[in-house]
C-alpha positions as CSV (number, residue, x, y, z in Angstrom):
1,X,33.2,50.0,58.6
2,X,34.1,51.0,54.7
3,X,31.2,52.8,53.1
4,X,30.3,50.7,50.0
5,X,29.2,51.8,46.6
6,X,25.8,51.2,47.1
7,X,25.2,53.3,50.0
8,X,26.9,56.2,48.6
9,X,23.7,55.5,45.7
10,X,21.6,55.5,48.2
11,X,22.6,58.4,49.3
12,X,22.7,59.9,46.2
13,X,19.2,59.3,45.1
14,X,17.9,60.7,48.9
15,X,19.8,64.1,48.0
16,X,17.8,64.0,44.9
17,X,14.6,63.1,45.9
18,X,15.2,66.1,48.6
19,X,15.7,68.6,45.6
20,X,12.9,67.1,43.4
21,X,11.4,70.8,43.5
22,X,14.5,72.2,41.6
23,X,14.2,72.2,37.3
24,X,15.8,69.4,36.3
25,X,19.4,71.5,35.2
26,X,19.8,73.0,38.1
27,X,19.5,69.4,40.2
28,X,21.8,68.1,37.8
29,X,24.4,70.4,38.2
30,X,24.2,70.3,41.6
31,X,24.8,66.3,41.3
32,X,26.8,66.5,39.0
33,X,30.3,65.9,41.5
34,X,28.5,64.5,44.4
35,X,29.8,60.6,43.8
36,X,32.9,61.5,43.4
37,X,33.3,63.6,46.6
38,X,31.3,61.4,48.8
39,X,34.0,58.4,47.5
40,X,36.3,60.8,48.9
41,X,34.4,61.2,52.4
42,X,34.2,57.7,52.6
43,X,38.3,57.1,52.3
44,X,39.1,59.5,54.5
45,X,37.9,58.1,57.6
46,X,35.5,55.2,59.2
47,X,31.8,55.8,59.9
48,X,28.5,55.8,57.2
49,X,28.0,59.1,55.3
50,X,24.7,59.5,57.5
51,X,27.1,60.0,60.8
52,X,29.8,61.9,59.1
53,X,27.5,64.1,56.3
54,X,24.1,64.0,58.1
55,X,21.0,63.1,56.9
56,X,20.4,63.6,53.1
57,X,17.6,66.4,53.4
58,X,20.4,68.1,55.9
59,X,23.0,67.7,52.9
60,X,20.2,68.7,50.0
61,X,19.7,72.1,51.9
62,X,23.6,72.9,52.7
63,X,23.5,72.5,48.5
64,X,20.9,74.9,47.9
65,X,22.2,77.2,50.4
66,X,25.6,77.4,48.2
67,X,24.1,77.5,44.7
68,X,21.4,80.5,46.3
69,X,18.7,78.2,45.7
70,X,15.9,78.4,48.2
71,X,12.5,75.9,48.7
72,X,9.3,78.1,47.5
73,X,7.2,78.2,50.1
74,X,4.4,79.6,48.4
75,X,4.5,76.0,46.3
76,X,4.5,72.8,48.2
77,X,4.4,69.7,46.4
78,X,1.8,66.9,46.2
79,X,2.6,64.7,49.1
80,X,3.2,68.0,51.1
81,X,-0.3,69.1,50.3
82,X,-1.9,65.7,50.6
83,X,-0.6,65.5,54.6
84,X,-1.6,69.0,55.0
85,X,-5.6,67.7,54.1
86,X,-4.9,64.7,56.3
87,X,-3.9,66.3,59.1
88,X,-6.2,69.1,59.0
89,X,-9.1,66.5,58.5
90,X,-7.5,64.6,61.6
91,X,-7.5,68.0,64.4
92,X,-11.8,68.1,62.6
93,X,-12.9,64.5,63.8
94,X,-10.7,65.6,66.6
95,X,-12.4,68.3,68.1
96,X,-15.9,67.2,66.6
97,X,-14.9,63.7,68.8
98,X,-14.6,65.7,71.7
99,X,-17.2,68.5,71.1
100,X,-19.9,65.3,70.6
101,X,-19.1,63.3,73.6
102,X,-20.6,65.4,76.6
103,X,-23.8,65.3,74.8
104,X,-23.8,61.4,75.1
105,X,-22.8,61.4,78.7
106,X,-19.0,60.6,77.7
107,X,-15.8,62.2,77.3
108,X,-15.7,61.8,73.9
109,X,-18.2,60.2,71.1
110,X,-15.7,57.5,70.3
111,X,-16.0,56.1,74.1
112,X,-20.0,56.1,73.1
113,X,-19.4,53.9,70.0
114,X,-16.4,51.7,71.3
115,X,-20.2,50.6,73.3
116,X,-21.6,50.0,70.4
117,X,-19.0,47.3,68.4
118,X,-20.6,44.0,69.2
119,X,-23.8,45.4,67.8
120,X,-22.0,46.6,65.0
121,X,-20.7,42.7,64.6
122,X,-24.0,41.3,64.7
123,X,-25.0,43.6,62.4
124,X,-22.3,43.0,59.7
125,X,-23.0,39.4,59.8
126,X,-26.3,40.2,59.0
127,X,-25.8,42.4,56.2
128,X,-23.0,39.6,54.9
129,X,-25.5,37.0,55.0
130,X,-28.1,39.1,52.8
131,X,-25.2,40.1,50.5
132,X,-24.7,36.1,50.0
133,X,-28.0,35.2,49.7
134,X,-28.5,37.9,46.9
135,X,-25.0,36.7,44.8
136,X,-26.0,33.2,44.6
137,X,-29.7,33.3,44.4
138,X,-30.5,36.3,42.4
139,X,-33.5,37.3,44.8
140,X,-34.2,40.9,46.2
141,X,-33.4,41.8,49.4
142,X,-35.5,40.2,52.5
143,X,-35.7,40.1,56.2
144,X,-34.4,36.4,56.0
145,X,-31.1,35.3,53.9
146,X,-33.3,32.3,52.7
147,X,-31.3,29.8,50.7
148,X,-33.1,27.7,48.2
149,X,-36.5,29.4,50.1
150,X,-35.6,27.2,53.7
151,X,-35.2,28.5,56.6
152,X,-33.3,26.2,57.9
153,X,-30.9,27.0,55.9
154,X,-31.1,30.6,56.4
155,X,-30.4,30.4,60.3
156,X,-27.4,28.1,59.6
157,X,-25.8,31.1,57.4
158,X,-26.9,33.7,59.8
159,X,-24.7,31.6,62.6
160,X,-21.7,31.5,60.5
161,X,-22.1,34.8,59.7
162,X,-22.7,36.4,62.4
163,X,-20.1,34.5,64.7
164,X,-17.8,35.0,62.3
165,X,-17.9,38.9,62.2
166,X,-17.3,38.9,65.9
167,X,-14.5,36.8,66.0
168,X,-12.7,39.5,63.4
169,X,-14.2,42.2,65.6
170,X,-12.2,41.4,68.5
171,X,-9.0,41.1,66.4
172,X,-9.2,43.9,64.6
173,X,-6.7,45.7,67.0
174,X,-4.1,43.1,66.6
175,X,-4.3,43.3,63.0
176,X,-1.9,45.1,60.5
177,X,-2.5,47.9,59.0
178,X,-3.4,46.4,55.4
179,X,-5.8,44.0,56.7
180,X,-7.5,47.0,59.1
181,X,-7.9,48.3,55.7
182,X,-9.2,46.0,53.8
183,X,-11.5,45.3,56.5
184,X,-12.8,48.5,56.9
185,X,-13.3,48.9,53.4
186,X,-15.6,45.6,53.0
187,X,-17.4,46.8,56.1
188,X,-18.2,50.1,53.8
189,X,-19.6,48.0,51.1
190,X,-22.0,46.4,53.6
191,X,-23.1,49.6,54.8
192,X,-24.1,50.8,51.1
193,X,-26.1,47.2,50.2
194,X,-27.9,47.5,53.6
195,X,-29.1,50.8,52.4
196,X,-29.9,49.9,49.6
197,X,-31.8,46.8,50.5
198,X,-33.4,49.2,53.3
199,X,-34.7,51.4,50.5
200,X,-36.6,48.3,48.8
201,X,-38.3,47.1,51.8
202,X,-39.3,50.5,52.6
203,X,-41.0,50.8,48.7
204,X,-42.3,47.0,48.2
205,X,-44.3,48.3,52.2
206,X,-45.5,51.2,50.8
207,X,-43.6,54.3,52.8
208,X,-42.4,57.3,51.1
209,X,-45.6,59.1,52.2
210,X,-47.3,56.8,49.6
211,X,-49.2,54.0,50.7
212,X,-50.5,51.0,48.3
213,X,-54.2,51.9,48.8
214,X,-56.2,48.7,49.7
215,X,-58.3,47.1,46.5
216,X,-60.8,44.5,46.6
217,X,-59.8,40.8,45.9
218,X,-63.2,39.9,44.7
219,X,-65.1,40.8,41.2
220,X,-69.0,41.8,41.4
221,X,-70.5,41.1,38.8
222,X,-73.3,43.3,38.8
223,X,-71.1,46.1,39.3
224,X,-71.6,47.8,36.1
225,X,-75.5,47.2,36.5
226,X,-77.0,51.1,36.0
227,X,-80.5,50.0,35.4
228,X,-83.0,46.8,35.8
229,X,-85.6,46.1,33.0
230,X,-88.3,43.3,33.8
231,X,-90.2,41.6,31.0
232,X,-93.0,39.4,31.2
233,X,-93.9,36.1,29.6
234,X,-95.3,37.6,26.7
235,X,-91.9,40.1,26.1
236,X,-93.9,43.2,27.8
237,X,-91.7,45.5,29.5
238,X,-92.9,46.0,32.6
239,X,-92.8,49.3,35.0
240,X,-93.0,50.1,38.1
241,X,-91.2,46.8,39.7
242,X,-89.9,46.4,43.4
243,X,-87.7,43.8,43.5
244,X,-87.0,41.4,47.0
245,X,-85.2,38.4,48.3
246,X,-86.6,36.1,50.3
247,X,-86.2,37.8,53.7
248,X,-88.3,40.8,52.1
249,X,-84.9,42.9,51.9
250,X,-85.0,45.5,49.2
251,X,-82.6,44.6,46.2
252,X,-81.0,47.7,45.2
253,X,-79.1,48.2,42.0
254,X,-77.8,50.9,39.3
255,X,-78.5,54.1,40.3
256,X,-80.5,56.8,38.3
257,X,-78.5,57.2,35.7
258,X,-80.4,59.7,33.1
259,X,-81.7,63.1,34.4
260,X,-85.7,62.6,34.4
261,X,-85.0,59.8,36.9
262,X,-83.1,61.8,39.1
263,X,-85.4,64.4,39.2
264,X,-88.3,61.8,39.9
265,X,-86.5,60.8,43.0
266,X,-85.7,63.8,44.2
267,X,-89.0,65.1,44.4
268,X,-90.2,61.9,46.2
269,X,-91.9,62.5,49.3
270,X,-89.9,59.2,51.2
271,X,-86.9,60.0,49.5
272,X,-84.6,57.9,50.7
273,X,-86.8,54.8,51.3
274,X,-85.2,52.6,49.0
275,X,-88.6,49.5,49.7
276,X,-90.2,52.5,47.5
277,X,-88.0,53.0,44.3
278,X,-89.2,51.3,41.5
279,X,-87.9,49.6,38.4
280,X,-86.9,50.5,35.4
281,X,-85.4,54.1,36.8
282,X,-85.2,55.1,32.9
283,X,-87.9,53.1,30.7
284,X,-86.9,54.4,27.9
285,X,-84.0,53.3,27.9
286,X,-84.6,49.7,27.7
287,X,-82.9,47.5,25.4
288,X,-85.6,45.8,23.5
289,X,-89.5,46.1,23.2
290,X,-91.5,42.9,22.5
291,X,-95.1,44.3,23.0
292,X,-97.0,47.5,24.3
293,X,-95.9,48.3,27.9
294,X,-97.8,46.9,30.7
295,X,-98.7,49.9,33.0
296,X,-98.8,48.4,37.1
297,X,-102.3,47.9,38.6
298,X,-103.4,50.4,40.6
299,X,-106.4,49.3,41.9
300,X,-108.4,46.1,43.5
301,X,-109.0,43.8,40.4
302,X,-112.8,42.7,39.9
303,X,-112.5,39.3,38.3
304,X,-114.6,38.5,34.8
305,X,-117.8,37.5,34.8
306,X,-118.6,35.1,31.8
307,X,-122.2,36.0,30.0
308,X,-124.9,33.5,28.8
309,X,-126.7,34.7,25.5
310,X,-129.6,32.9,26.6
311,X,-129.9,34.9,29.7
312,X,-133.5,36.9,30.3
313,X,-133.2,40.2,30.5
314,X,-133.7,40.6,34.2
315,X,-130.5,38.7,34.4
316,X,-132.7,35.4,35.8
317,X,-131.7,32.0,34.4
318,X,-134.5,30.5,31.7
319,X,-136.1,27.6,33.4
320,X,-134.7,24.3,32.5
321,X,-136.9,22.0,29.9
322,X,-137.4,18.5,30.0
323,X,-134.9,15.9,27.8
324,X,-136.2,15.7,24.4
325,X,-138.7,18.3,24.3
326,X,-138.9,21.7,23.0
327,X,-140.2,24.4,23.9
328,X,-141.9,27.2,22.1
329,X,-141.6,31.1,23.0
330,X,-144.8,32.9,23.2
331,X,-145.1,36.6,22.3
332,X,-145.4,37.4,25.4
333,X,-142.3,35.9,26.1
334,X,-143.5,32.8,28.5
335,X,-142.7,29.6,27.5
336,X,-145.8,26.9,25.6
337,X,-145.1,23.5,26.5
338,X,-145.2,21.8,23.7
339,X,-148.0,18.6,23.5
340,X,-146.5,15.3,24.7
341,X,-146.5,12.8,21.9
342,X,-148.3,9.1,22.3
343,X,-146.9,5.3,22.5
């Protein structure tokens, strides 16, 4: 077999890309007569340049050997450097793999979590689902990937989703290495929105140490009620009110608001007995005055007794006189009667 132009090239550029570390002079020089004396190699016998010459990084050192040019060690270059990390971060998850396992009960941690990949399926069809649901219906993250609000619907995507992620779960080891990527890569995406959405729950529910204290759905309307003022039919204020409702319960409401009022209550003997608080707490702070204040009866009430002028003084009742005739007062103060006249 003739060596052709195009692997001595080849070869060519692999003896460079060996001294890549070199200043660009000194590779040059170097290269400068290597085409020529590898056409030479090639016509002298049969065989590639690779079985007669050795591998190019083999040739590349024999070159810097005879120009007195040695590889710095103290410098590697960027890929060298990027495999060191690599590997060093492989023997890590290495010996953290193995130093994790007998805790679980297995050799190693990854045995524990090989245990765990269905779940982990179900799981990504989950978090696929929700990440659909949010896309094309702009809502926030829910327990349910609810479609158009159904739920119908939402169990229909949950199936697709969810049996779909375990079919590429248990062909992930037959896959190439791209796709692996790729797929590990999404799977990393659905971990961050399931935190995410996590962290919403957990705030529109109240955790975080602060719960949504509990408020009242209704509105009283005698809430702001501080004080009760009772007025008569005539517009008198009136003091010293207890107000009930028809089963005799006490009606409380307002508390005493200014300071004399307080006090009063205070001092009370039956403190406490709210049958014995009376209305207004603060009379003067009413709002309006029509008339003089009506103080509250405090004793029995002795009805009136209407008085006749013509009474005697004794308090008897003047005899009664006949129709039509009159009668005449005497000085002693008996009556006359009075002579009855004729037909």
């Amino acid at each position: 077999m003739t060596v052709t132009e195009q692997e001595i090239a080849r070869y060519v550029g692999q003896v460079r890309e060996a001294l890549a570390d070199l200043p660009p002079a000194v590779r040059d020089e170097l290269l400068e007569d290597l085409p020529e004396h590898l056409a030479e190699v090639a016509a002298e016998g049969e065989g590639s340049l690779h079985e007669r010459l050795g591998p190019p990084e083999a040739y590349a050192m024999e070159l810097r050997n005879a120009a007195g040019v040695t590889v710095p060690a103290a410098t590697p270059n960027l890929d060298q450097r990027i495999g060191a990390a690599v590997r060093k971060g492989r023997e890590r998850v290495h010996a953290a793999d193995t130093r994790l396992g007998p805790v679980l009960g297995y050799p190693r941690l990854s045995d524990f979590l090989r245990l765990l990949r269905p779940a982990w399926w179900i799981l990504r069809g989950y978090l696929a689902a929700m990440l659909i649901t949010v896309l094309l219906t702009g809502t926030s993250f829910g327990l349910l990937p609810r479609l158009g609000g159904s739920s119908l619907a939402a169990l229909l995507l949950l199936a697709v989703t969810i049996t779909g992620s375990i079919w590429l779960g248990r062909r992930t080891d037959r896959m190439g290495r791209r796709p692996r990527l790729v797929l590990n890569l999404g799977a990393a995406l659905l971990v961050l929105f399931g935190l995410a959405g996590f962290a919403e729950l957990d705030s529109r529910a109240g955790g975080g140490g602060n719960p949504i204290p509990y408020e009242q759905v209704y509105t009283d309307q005698y809430g702001g009620v501080q004080d009760v003022y009772v007025y008569d039919g005539q517009g008198r204020l009136l003091e010293g009110v207890r107000l009930f409702d028809q089963n005799g319960q006490p009606i409380r409401l307002g508390s005493a608001w200014c300071a004399e009022a307080q006090q009063r209550y205070e001092t009370m003997p039956d403190y406490g007995d709210l049958s014995r608080m009376t209305y207004p707490y603060c009379p003067e702070g009413a709002p309006f005055r029509f008339g003089p204040t009506t103080p509250p009866a405090t004793g029995p009430v002795t009805p009136a007794v209407p008085t006749d002028p013509s009474a005697t003084p004794d308090g008897t009742a003047p005899p009664a006189t006949p129709s039509g005739a009159a009668a005449t007062v005497t000085p002693s103060g008996g009556p006359t009667p009075s002579p009855t006249p004729t037909d």
